[in-house]
C-alpha positions as CSV (number, residue, x, y, z in Angstrom):
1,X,-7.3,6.8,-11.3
2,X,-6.8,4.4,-8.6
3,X,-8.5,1.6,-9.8
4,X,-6.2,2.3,-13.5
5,X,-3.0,2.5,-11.0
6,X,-4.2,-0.8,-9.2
7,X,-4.7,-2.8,-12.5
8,X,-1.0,-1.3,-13.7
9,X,0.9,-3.5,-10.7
10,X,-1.8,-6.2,-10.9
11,X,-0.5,-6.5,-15.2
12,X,2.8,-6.0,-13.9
13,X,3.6,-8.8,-11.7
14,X,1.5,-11.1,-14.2
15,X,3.2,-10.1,-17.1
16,X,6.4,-11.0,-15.4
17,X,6.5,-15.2,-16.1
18,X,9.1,-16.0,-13.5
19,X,7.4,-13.8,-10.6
20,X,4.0,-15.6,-10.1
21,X,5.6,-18.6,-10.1
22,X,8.0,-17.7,-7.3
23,X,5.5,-16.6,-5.3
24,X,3.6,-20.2,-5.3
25,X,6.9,-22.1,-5.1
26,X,8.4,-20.3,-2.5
27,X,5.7,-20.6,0.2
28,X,5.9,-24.6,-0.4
29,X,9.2,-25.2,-0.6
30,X,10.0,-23.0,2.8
31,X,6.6,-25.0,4.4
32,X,7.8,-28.4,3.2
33,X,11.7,-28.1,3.3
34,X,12.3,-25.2,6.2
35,X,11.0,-27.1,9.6
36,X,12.8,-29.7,9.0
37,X,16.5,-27.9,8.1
38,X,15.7,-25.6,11.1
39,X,15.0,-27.6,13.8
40,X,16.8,-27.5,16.8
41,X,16.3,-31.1,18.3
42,X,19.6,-33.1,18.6
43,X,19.3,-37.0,16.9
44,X,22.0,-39.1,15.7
45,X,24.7,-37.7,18.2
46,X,28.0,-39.5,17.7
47,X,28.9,-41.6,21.0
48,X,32.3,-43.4,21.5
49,X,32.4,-45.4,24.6
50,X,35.5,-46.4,27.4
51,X,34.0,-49.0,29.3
52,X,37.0,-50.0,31.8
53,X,34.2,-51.5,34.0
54,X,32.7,-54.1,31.7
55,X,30.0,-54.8,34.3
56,X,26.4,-55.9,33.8
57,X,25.3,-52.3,34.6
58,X,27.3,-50.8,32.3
59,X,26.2,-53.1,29.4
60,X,22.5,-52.3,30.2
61,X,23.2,-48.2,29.8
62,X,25.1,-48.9,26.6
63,X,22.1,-51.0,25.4
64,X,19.6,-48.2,27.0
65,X,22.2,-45.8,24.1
66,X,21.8,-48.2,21.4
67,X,18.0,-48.5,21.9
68,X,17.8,-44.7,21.7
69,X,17.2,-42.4,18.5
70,X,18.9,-39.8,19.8
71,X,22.6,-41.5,19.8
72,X,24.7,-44.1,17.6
73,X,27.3,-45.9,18.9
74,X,30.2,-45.1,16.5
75,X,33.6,-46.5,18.7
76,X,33.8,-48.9,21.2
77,X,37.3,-48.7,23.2
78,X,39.3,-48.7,26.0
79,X,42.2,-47.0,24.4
80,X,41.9,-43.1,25.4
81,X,44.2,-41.7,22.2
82,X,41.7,-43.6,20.3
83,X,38.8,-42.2,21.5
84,X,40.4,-38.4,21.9
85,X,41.2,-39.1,17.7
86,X,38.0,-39.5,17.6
87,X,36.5,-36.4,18.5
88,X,39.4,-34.5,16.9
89,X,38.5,-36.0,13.7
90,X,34.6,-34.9,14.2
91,X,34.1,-38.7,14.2
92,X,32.4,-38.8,17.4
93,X,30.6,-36.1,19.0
94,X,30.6,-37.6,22.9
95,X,32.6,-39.8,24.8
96,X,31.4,-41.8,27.9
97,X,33.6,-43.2,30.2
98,X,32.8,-45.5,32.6
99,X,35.6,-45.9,35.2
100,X,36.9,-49.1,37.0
101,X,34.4,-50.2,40.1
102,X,31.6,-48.0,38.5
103,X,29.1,-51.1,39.3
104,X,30.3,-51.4,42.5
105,X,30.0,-48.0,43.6
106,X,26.9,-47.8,42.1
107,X,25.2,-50.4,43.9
108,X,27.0,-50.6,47.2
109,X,27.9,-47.1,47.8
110,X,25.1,-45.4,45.5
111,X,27.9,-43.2,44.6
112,X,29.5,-43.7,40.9
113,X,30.5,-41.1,38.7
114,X,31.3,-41.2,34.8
115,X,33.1,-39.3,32.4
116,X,31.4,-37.3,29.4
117,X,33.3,-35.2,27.4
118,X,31.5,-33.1,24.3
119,X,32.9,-31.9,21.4
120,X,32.1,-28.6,21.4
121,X,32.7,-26.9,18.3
122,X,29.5,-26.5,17.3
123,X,28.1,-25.6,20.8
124,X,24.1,-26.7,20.4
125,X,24.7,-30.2,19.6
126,X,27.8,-30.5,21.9
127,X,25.8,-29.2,25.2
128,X,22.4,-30.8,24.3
129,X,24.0,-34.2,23.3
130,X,25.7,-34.2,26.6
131,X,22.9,-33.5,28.5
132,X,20.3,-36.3,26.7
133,X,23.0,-38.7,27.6
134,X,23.4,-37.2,31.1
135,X,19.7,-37.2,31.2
136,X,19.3,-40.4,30.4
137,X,21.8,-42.5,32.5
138,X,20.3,-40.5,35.1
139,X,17.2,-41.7,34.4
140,X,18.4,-45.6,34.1
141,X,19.5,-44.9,37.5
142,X,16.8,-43.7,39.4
143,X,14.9,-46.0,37.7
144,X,17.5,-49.4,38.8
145,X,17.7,-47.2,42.4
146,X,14.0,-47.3,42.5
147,X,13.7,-51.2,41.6
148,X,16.2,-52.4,44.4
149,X,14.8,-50.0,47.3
150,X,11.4,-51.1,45.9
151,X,12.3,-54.9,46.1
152,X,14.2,-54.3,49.6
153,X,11.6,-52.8,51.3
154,X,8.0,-53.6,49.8
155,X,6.7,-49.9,49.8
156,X,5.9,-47.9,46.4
157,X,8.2,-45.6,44.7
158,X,7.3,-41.9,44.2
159,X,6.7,-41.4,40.1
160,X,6.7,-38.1,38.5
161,X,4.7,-37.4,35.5
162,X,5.4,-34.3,33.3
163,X,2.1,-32.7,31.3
164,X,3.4,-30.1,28.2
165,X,1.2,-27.8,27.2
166,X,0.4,-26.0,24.1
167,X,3.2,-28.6,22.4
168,X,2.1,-32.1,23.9
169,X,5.3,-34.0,21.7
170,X,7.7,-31.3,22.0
171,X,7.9,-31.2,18.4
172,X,10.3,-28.2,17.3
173,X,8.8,-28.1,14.0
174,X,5.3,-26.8,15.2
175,X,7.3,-24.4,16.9
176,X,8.6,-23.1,13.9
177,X,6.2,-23.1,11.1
178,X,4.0,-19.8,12.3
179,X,7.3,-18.1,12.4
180,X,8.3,-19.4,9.4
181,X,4.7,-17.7,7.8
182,X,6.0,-14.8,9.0
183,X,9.3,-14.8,7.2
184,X,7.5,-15.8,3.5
185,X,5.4,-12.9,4.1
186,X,8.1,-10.5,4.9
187,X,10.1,-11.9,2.1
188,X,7.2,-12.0,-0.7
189,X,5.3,-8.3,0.7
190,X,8.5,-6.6,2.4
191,X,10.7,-6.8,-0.3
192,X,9.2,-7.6,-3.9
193,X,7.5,-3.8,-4.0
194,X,11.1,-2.1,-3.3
195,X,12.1,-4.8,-6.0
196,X,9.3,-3.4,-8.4
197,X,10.0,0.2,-7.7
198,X,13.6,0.0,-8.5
199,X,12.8,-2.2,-11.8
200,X,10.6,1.0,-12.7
201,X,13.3,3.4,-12.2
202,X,16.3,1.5,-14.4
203,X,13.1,1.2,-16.7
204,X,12.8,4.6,-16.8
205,X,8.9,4.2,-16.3
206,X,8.7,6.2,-12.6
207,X,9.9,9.4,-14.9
208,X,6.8,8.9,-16.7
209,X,4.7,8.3,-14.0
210,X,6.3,11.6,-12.2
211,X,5.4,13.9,-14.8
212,X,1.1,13.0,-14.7
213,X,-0.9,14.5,-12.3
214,X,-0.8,11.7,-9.5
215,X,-0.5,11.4,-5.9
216,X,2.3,10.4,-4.3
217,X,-0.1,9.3,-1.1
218,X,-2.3,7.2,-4.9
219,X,1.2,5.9,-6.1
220,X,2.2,4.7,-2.6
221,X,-1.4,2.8,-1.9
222,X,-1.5,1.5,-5.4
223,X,2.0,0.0,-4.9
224,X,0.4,-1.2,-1.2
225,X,-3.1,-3.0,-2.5
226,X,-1.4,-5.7,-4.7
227,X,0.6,-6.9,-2.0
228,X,-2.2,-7.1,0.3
229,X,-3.7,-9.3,-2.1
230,X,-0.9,-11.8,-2.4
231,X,0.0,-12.1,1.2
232,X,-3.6,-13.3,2.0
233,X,-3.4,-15.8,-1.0
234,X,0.4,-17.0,0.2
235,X,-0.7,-17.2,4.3
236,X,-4.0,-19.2,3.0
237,X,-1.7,-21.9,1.2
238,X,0.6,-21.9,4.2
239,X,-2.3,-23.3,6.9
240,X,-3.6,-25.3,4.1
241,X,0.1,-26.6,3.5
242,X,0.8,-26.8,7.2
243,X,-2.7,-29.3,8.2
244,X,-2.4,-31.1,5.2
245,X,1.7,-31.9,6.1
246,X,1.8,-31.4,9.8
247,X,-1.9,-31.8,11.1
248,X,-1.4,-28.3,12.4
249,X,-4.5,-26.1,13.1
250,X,-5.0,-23.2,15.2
251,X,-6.0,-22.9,18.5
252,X,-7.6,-19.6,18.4
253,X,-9.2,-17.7,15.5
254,X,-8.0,-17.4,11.5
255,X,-10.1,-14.2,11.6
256,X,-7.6,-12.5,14.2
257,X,-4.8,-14.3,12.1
258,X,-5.4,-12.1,9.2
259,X,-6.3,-8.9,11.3
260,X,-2.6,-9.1,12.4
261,X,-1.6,-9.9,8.3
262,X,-3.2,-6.8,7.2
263,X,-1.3,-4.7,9.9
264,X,1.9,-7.0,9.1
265,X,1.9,-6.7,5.5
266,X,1.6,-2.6,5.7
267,X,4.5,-2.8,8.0
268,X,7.1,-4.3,5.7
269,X,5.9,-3.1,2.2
270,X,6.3,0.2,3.6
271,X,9.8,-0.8,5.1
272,X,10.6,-2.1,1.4
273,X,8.9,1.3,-0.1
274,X,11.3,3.2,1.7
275,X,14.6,1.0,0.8
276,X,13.0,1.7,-2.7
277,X,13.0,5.6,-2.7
278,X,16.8,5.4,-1.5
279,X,18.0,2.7,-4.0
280,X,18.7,3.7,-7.5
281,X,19.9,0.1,-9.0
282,X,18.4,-3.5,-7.9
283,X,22.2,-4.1,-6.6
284,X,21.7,-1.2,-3.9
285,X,18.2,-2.4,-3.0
286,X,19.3,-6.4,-2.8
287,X,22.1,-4.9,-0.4
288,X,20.1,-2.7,1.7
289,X,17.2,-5.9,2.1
290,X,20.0,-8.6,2.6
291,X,21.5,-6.4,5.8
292,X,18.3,-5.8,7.2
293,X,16.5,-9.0,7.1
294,X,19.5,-10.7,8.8
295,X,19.2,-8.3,11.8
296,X,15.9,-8.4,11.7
297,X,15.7,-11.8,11.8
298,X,18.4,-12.7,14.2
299,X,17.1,-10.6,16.8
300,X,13.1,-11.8,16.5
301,X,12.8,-14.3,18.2
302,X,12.5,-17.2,15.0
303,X,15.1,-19.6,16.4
304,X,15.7,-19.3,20.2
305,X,14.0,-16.8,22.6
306,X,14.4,-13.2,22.6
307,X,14.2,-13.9,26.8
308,X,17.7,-15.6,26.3
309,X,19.3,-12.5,25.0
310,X,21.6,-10.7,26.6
311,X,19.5,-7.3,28.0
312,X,20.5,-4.4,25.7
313,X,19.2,-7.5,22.8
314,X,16.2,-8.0,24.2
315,X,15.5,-4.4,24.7
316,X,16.7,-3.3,20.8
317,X,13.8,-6.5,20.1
318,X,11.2,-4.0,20.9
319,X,11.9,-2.0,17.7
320,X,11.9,-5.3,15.2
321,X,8.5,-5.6,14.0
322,X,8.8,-9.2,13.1
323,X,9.2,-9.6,17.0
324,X,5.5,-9.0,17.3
325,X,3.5,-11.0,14.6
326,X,6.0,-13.3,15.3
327,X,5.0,-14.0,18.9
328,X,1.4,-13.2,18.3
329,X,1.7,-16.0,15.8
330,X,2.7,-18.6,18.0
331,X,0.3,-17.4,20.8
332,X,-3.1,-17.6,18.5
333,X,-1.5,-21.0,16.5
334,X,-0.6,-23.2,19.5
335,X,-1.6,-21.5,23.0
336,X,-5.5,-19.9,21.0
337,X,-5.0,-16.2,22.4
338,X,-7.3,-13.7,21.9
339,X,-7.3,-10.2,21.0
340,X,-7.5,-9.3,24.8
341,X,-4.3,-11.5,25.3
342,X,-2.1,-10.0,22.5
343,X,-4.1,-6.1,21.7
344,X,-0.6,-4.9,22.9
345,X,1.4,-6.5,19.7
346,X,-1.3,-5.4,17.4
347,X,-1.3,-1.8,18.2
348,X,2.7,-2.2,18.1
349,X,1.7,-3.3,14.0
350,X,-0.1,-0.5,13.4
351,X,2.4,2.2,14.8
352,X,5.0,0.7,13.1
353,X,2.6,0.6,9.7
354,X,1.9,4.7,10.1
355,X,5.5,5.7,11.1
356,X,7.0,3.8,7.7
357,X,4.0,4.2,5.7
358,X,4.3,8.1,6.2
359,X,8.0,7.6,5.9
360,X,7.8,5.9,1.9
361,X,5.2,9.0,1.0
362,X,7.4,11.5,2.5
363,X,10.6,10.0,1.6
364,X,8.7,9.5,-1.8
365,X,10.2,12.5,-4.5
366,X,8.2,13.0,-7.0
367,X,10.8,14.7,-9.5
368,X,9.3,16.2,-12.7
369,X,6.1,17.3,-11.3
């Protein structure tokens, strides 16, 4: 009866002509299309500069701006209104002002100081485009410091060389595509079962299915096995999508990859069985999914650190699911973790999978029968 129940869903989400076709496209398009929308680097920042010095010095950090891909010179003034206008009408995102004698207290005193102000609407780009420009004046300086105490005295300079591990380039985008694997999997195995059931019911098809001798423990499985299936097929394309595109490969081992998949995918098709056996029309279950995948993402760690949240956030973390494949993802993708490194999240998987898995047979009512 199993087997019969198996090839049901199997003809099912075959027979549906737009379905299979979603679950191909969707993978690419958020592989191809998503790192790129999501990333969290800063480029093109808008930079109006005062220069009431016009020294030498002062031209060289402007052309040290220019040179940069991070900034684009958009205004240069020395009218103030002007360059306030600017930033009121989201024209220029920084201003940089270089005060009268900055030179000269620069070189004679080795004490300057400069104005940057940040538009700050839109908080990321405001406080990280301030602080690549701080960063990198900073950097001119020690570096025209070094030169001068170098030439004056004949001795070396001290240099400091950073090593970044696990992400050589910095590259946000590597960062985000195992998460990112993560979310198509919840998306395609979390929610198209609760989808199916629900379809069933306004069919009228679970009525028949209620009144023949089966299982709620064989319906819930049968529902389950399909799903299995297709997540292993949709994470395959996403590492073949991500080496052939990105040139990204895994550290550590594929084989522990899917161990945490299997456990994954149980979790949320039984988080979308229960939303299911609750849901009587596809507008209550598109609801139910759209509230909890944005909590559940939000708060697991996809876009900035579950460490940066406040501490009754980063404790409520520890019941989000995502939170844990999530992180184990990353680890086994970019650091190579083993099973000994991550057993902890994986045993996490599976209590989650029995506590919901038990919840959609229980919760499961087999009216009719």
């Amino acid at each position: 009866m199993m087997l019969f129940l198996i090839q049901k869903e199997f003809k099912q989400i075959f027979r549906n002509r737009f379905l299979p076709r979603l679950i191909i496209a969707f993978p690419i398009m958020a592989i191809l299309v998503m790192p790129w929308a999501t990333n969290m680097e800063i480029k093109n920042v808008n930079v109006a500069i005062m220069d009431f010095d016009k020294s030498s010095t002062t031209k060289e950090i402007i052309a040290k701006l220019e040179s940069s891909s991070y900034f684009r010179l958009t205004l240069y003034t020395n009218n103030v209104n002007k360059a306030y206008n600017c930033i009121y009408e989201n024209d220029c995102d920084v201003i940089v002002e270089f005060p009268l004698g900055f030179e000269s207290n620069f070189l004679k005193e080795k004490n300057a100081s400069l104005g940057i102000y940040a538009n700050s609407i839109n908080s990321t780009k405001g406080s990280l485009g301030a602080g690549y420009l701080s960063n990198t004046i900073m950097s001119y300086a020690k570096s025209k410091q070094a030169n001068i105490f170098q030439n004056a005295t004949n001795t070396g300079v001290m240099e400091v060389l950073s090593l970044y591990r696990f992400n050589p380039n910095l590259d946000y985008k590597i960062y985000m595509i195992p998460a990112l694997m993560v979310m198509i999997l919840t998306m395609i195995c979390g929610f198209l079962p609760a989808f199916n059931i629900v379809s069933e019911k306004e069919r009228g098809n679970i009525e028949q299915i209620n009144v023949t001798p089966i299982k709620k423990f064989d319906f819930i499985l049968a529902k389950l096995v399909p799903y299995w299936c297709i997540g292993f097929i949709v994470l395959t394309l996403c590492f073949l999508l991500a080496y052939l595109v990105y040139g990204l490969v895994a550290v550590g081992s594929y084989a522990l990859i899917y161990l945490f998949a299997l456990c994954y995918i149980l979790v949320v098709a039984g988080m979308g069985l229960i939303i299911s056996n609750y849901s009587n029309t596809m507008q209550q279950a598109m609801f139910v999914i759209f509230f909890f995948v944005l909590i559940l993402v939000l708060m697991s760690g996809l876009f900035t650190s579950i460490k940066s949240m406040p501490s009754w956030a980063y404790y409520l973390t520890y019941i989000n699911p995502l939170r844990y494949f999530i992180e184990s993802l990353r680890l086994i993708f970019l650091k190579g973790s083993t099973l000994f490194d991550i057993w902890h999240n994986l045993l996490a998987l599976i209590i989650f999978a029995l506590i919901l898995n038990l919840w959609a047979i229980v919760g499961y009512k087999k009216r009719g029968y």
